[in-house]
N, C-alpha and C positions, 0 to 999 in steps of 0.2 A: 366820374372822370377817370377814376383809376381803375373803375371795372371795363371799360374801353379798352384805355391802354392798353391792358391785360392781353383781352381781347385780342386786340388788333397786332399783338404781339406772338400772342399764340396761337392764333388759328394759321395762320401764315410758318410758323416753326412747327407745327404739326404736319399743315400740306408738304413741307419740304422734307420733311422726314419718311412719307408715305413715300413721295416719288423716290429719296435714294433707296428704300426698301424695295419697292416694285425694282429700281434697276439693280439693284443688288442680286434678286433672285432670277430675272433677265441675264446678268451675267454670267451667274451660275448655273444657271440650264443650260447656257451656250458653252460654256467651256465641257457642264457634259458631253455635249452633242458633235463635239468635236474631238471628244478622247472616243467614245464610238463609235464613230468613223475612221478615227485613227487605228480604232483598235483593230475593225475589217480589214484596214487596208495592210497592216503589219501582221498579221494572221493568216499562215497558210494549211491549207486542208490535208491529211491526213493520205498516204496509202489507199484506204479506202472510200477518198471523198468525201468522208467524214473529218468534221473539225478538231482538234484533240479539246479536252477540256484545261484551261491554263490554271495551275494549283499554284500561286508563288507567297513562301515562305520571306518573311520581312527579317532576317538575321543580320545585320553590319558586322558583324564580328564575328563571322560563320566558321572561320580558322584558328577560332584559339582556343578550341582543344580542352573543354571545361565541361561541366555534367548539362550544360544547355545546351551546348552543341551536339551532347549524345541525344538528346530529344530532340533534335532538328533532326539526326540523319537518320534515328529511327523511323521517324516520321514518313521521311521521304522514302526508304526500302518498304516498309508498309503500306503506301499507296500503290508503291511500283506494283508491289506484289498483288494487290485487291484490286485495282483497277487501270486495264489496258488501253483505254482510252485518254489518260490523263498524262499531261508533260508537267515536269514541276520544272519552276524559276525559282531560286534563290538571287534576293535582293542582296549583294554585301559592300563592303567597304575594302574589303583585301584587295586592294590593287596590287600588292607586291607578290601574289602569287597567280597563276594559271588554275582555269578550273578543274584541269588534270590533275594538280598538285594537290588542291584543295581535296580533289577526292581521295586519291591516294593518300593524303593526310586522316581524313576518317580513318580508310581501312587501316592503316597502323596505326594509328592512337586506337580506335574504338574494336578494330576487328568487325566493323559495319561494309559489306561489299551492296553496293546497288545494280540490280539487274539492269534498266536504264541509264543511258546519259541525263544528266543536271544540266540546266540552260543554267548561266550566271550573268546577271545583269550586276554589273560591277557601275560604282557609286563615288564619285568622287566628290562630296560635299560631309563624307563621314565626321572630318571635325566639329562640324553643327551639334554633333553629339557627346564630345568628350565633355568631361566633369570639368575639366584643370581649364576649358574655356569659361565657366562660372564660377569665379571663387566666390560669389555670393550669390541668394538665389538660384541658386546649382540645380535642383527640381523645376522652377519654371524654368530655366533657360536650356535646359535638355531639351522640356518637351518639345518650346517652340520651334527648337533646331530641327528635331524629328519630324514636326508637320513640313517644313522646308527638304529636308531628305526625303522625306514620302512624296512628296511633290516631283525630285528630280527620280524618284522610281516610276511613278505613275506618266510622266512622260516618256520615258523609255519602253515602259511596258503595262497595259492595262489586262488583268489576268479576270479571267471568271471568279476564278475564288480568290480569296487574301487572306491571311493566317500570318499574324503576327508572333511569331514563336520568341522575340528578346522583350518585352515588356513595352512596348514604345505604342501604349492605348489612343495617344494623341493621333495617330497615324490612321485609325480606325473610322473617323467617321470621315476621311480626304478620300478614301476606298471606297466605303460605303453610298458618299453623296454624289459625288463626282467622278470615279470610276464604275459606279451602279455594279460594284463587285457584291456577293457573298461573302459577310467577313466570319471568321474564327479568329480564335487567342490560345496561346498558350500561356499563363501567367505564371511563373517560377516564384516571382515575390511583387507587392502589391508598391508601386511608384512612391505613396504614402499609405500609412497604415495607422488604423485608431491608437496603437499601443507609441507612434510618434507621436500624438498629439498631444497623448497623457503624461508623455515624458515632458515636453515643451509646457504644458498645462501647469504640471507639479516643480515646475524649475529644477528638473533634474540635468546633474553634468552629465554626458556622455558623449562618446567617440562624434554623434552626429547633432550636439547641442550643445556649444562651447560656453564654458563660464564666464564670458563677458557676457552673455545672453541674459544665463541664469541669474545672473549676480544682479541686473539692472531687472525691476520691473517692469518697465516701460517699453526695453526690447522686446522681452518676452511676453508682454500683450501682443505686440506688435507680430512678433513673431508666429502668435497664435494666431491672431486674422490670418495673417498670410498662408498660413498651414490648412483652414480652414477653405479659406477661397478656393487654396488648389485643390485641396480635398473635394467638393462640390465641381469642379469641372473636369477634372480623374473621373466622377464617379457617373458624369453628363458624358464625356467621350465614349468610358468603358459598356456603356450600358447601349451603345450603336449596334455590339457584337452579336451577329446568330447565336454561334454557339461560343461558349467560354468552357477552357479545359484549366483546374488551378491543379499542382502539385501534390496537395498535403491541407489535410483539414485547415488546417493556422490559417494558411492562404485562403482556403472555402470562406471560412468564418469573415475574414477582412474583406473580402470580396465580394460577400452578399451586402455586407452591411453598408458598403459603400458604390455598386452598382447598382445593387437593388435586381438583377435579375435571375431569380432563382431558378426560373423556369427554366433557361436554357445554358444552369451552369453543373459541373458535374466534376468530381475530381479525377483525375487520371495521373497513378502516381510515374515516378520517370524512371527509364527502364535503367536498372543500375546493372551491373555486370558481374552480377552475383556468384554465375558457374565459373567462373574464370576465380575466385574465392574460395570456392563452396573443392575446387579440384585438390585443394591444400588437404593431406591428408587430419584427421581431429583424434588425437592420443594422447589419453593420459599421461600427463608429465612425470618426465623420468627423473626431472633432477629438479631440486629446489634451492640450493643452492643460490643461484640468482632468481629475480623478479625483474623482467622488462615490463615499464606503461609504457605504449603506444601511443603518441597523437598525430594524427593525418586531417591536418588542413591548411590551406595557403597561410603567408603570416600575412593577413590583415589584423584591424583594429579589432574589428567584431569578432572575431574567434576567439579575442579576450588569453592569449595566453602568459601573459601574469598572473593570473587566477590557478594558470593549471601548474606554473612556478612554485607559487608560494604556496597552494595545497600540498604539494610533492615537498615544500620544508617542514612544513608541519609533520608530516607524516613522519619523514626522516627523522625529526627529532623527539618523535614519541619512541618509534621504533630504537634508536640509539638504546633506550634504557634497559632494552633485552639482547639475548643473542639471538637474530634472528638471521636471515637470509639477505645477502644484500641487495641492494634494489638501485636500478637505473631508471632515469625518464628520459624517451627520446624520441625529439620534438624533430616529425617528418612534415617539408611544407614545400613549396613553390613561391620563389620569388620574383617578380614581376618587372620589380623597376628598385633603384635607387631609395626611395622611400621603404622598398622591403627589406632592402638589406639592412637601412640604419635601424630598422624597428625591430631586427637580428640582433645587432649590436647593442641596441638598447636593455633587449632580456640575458644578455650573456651577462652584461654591467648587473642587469637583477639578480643570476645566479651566482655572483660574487659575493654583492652584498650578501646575499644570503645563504653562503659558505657553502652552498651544492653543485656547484662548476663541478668539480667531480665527480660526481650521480646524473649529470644531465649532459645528453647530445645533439648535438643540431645537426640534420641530414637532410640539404638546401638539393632541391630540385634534381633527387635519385633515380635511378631507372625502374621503371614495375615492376623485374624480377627483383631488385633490392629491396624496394616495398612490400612485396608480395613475403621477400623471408623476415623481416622485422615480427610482422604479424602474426605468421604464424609460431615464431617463438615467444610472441609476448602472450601476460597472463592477463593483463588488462589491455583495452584500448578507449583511451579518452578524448570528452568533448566539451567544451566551456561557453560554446556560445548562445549567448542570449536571445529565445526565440527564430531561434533555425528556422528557415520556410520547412526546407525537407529534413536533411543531412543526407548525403548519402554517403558519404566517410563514415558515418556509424553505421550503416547498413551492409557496405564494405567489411568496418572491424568485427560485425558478428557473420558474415559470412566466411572470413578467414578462422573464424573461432577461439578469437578471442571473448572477454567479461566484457561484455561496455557498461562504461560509468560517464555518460550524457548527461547535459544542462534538463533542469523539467521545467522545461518551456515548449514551445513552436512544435513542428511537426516529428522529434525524438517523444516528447512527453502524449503528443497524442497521437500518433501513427504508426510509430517505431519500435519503440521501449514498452512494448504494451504484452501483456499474457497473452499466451499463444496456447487454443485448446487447452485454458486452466493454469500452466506453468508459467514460470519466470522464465521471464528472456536476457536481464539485466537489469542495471539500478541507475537511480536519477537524481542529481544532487544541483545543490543549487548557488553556496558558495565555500569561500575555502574549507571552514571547520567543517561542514554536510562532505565534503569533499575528503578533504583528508578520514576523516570516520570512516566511510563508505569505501575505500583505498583498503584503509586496517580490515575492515569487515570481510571482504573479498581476499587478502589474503592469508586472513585466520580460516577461512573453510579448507573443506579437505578438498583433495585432487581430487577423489571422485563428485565430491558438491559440485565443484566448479565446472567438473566438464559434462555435468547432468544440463546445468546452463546453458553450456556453449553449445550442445548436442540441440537444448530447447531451441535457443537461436537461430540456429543453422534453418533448421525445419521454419521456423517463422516467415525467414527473407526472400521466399520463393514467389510472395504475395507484390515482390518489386523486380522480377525479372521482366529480360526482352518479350517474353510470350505474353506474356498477362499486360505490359504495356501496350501492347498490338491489336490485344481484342478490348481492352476499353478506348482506347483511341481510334479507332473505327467504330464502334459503337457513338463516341460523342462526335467523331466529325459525321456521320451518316448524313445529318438533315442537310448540309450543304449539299449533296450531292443526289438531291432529288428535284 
């Protein structure tokens, strides 16, 4: 009697699951077959009756001027320049600027001029993606936002190719199935990453694992499935992609392991602007007298500069015991919002405490020629953050020629900081005491050790200019465009 039931229960919840599946996929065929149509009728022929090919870049934040937007617009000038048949659209969210602006804004932030006009399909559903609309669950509720943005791009504009250049992999298979585009990625850093999971795993505190998490066991199971879950559907979207282009080994490694497509993934590192660096004259120092550290990066949590504080006391108070040279740190950044300034005001309260207000500066969102002289009068330039995708702030402070003394993690530890034809390029520490040591050490060598270094450096960082970004990123986009 109860194998009946069963029965009589479940073949009937079976049939009805097959028919919403068959109309599932009936819908979804039809909404292709109607953005392909859409897409003839919005598609006009070219000069020579020929079609152009549509390349559009998925960027929502294509105007703010950060080392991801220098790989958008390289991106875009290197198409222009390899192939005449193509128009590129940028997807973004800058509704408060014109596209003229936007471009103009490249060319003086990056010195990037485009032979071509940019189409800009501008987006007014960008909030779907800010963080501060999920104060929990922040990672799935990005994504979802994202496939709802991708959504209002894909109705605006259906392009032959898609190239996701901000990280937004959810967006990849709404292109791929329903726009029957060609997709590419450019990945800077991976949505989640195994070295999150281990953190969550090991109940460790940090900037993106709060200790009410850690402190409770039960969250952090909890916390883990869910890291997990999204992990396996990050790694189900990501692996939609033709071709995947990732930064910096760190990202290669995180990204094989969690797409799973080796075959059509391939690093290409991001053009940093080394000659504009490398034009800083490199001479032995005249005076010794002072020691500037140099550190260049925004003040976020992750860039960890407490660490580069309280190393720099240490230092200070070994050094007191001699007569030495005096020494300053000064802490060069971009501040963004309200949140950065109090996280300002938070490390200055730290250099009180810890009696170095005096030895240390804070230089809040300065001009490039002011950056540009910091660096090259300083003798060190330092990095604190933990498993960097890239850096290219360290690639910057040894192309100005300075010592870098980088975190040994992420993409400094294995891409950066690495012997060049046999030599040292610079050193890599890991916390204060490694840190403070490595500080002494560097400034106990002679002037000439140190600028044998910054000489090796210099020669190194050539491997992450505009030119050598251009011929491996045509080399990895190629299969789209055959």
């Amino acid at each position: 009697a109860c194998f009946r039931l069963l029965c009589s229960l479940l073949i009937p919840a079976l049939f009805l699951s097959g028919i919403l599946c068959v109309c599932l996929v009936v819908l979804l065929w039809g909404i292709r077959l109607w953005l392909q149509q859409r897409k003839k009728q919005l598609t006009l022929a070219g000069k020579d009756g020929k079609r152009s090919l549509l390349v559009a870049f998925f960027h929502p934040y294509c105007n703010a001027g950060g080392g991801g937007e220098r790989v958008l617009w390289c991106a875009i000038r290197t198409l222009q320049k390899k192939y005449r048949n193509v128009t590129c659209v940028v997807y973004t969210g800058d509704r408060d600027a014109t596209g003229e602006e936007i471009v103009e804004g490249a060319f003086r932030r990056f010195n990037i001029k485009l032979t071509h006009p940019v189409k800009f399909i501008f987006l007014e559903k960008r909030y779907l993606v800010e963080a501060s609309l999920y104060p929990h669950f922040t990672l799935l509720g990005q994504s979802l936002g994202s496939v709802f943005l991708g959504w209002e791009a894909l109705l605006k504009c259906v392009p032959d190719i898609y190239i996701d250049s901000m990280g937004y992999a959810f967006t990849l298979p709404l292109f791929k199935y329903l726009g029957g585009c060609r997709i590419g990625c450019y990945v800077h850093y991976p949505t989640i990453s195994t070295d999150m999971l281990s953190v969550v795993r090991n109940q460790d505190t940090r900037f993106n694992n709060a200790a009410f998490i850690t402190n409770n066991p039960l969250f952090s199971k909890f916390k883990l499935v869910y890291y997990y879950f999204f992990a396996f559907m990050y790694g189900l979207v990501g692996s939609c992609s033709d071709v995947i282009m990732v930064n910096s080994s760190w990202t290669l490694n995180h990204i094989l392991s969690l797409w799973r497509a080796g075959a059509c993934t391939s690093i290409v590192y991001p053009p940093c602007d080394v000659q504009t660096f490398l034009d800083i004259p490199l001479e032995e120092e005249k005076s010794t007298a002072e020691h500037s550290i140099v550190s260049v990066s925004q003040f976020r949590p992750e860039k960890d500069h407490p660490l580069q504080i309280r190393a720099f006391a240490k230092l200070l108070k070994e050094k007191r015991l001699g007569q030495q040279p005096s020494l300053k740190l000064i802490l060069i950044g971009g501040c963004r919002n309200q949140q950065d300034e109090e996280r300002v005001n938070n490390l200055k309260r730290l250099c009180e405490e810890l009696e170095v207000s005096n030895n240390v500066m804070f230089r809040i969102n300065i001009p490039f020629e002011e950056l540009k002289r910091h660096l090259a009068e300083a003798t060190i330039g330092l990095h604190t953050m933990w498993n960097e995708h890239f850096g290219i702030g360290v690639v910057e402070c040894m192309a100005a020629g300075t010592v870098i003394l980088a975190h040994n993690s992420g993409g400094p530890k294995l891409d950066i900081v690495v012997p060049y034809e046999g030599h040292i390029t610079g050193f890599l520490a890991e916390n204060e005491d490694s840190y403070a040591e490595t500080m002494a050490y560097i400034l106990s060598l002679s002037p000439e050790k140190r600028l044998e270094i910054r000489e090796n450096a210099r020669r190194s960082v050539h491997r992450f200019s505009d030119q050598r970004f251009e011929e491996t990123f045509l080399l990895s986009v190629e299969p789209l465009f055959k």
